[in-house]
N, C-alpha and C positions, 0 to 999 in steps of 0.2 A: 473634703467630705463629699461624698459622692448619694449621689439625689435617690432618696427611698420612696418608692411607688407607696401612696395609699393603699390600705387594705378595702374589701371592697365596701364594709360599711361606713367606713371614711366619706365615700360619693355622698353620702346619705345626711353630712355634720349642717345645721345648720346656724349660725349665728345668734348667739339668744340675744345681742343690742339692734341686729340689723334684718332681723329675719332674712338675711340672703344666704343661698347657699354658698356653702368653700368653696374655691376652685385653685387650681395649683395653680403656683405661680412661686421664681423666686424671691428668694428674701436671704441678708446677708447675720445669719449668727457671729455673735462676739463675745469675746473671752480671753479676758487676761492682756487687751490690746491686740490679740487675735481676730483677724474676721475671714469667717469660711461661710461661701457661699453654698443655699442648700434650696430644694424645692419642695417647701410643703405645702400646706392647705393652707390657705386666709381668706380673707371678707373682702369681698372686690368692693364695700364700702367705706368701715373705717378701718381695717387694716387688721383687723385682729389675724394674729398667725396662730392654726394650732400647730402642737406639737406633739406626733401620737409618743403615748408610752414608753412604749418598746424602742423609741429612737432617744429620747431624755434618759432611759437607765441604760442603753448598749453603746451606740458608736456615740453619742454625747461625751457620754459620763467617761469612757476612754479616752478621746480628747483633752477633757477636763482635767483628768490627773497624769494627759502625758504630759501637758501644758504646767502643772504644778510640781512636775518632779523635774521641771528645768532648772 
């Protein structure tokens, strides 16, 4: 999986446990005993990762059902 730049009001997410802001950084998704490494936004505190939208219904959700029509 190849790493999807934030959009620009992404810069903008801030944490509602940790009041810090995102910053990129990676982190490794998993699925199915699959792990693809990817770089989005998380909490440089406790780790919360977002995941915008547009990546959870597009190159995600492809993965996911190439991964289950094996």
């Amino acid at each position: 999986m190849s790493e999807i730049p934030p959009a620009p009001s992404d810069s903008q997410l801030i944490c509602a446990k940790c009041q810090q802001p995102l910053v990129l950084g990676k982190v490794t998704a998993s699925y199915l005993g699959n792990d693809f490494p990817v770089d989005l936004l998380r909490c440089p505190g406790c780790g919360f990762t977002y995941v915008p939208e547009a990546l959870a219904l597009g190159k995600m959700l492809d993965v996911e059902r190439a991964l289950e029509d094996k």
